[in-house]
N, C-alpha and C positions, 0 to 999 in steps of 0.2 A: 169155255175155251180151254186152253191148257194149263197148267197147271205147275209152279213152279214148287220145286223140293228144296227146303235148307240142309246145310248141314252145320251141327252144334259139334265143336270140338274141343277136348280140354286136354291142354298138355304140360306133362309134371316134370317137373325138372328136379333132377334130387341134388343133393349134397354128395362129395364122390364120397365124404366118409360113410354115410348108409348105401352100405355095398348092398344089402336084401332091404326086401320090398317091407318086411317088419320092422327094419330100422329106418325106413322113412316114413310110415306111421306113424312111429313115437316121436321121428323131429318135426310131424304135419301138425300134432295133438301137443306137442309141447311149446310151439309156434299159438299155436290158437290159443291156449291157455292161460299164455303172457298175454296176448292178445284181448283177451277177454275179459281177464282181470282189470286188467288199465279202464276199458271203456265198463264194464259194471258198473264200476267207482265210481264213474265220471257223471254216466245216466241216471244212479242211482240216488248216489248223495248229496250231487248238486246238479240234478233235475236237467242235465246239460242239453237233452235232446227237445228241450220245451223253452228253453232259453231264448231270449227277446232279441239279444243283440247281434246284429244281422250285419252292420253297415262298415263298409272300411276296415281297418284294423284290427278292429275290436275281439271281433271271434276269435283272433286268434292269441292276442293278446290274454283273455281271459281263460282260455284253452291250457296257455302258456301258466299262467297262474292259479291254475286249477290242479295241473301238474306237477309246480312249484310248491305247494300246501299239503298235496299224495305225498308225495316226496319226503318231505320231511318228517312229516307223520310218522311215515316209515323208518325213518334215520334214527328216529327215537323211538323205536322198539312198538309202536302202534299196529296189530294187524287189522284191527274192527275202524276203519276211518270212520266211520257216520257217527260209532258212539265218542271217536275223537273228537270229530268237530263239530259235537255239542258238547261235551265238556272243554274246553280247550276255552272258551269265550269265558268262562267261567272261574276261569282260574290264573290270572293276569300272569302271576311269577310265571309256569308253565307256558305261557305265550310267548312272552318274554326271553327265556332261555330258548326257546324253540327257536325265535326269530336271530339269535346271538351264535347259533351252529355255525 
């Protein structure tokens, strides 16, 4: 019988500061970047996408403190999280003051 056609449509909205179509590449690429850095971290160092906890509050709560831990890391000069937070368990004072920011 006949036969129905889609249509897929994507539409960009820029920033009016990127007046040319190059400077909203860099703010498309500088968007994802931030973007991508946050959730690496997230998948990577603590396994977030294999994560058990499904039920009520929880995800998010744990999302929230998983965030809460980046963060700080960072606060205190950390760029490599994963080898922070295996050393970090490791060295009480460093916890300690970390948790006192």
């Amino acid at each position: 019988m006949g036969q129905r056609s889609t249509w897929d449509r994507q539409v960009w909205v820029r920033p009016r500061a990127a007046s040319k179509l190059s400077d909203h590449g860099a703010h498309n690429r500088g968007h994802w970047q931030i973007e991508n850095r946050e959730h690496y971290v997230r998948d990577r160092t603590y396994d977030e996408d294999r994560s058990q906890v499904r039920t009520g509050s929880a995800p998010q709560v744990m999302a929230t403190m998983r965030n809460i831990a980046i963060s700080l890391l960072r606060l205190i000069g950390w760029t490599n999280i994963k080898r922070a937070t295996e050393k970090m368990p490791r060295s009480l004072g460093q916890t300690i003051a970390l948790l006192s920011v």
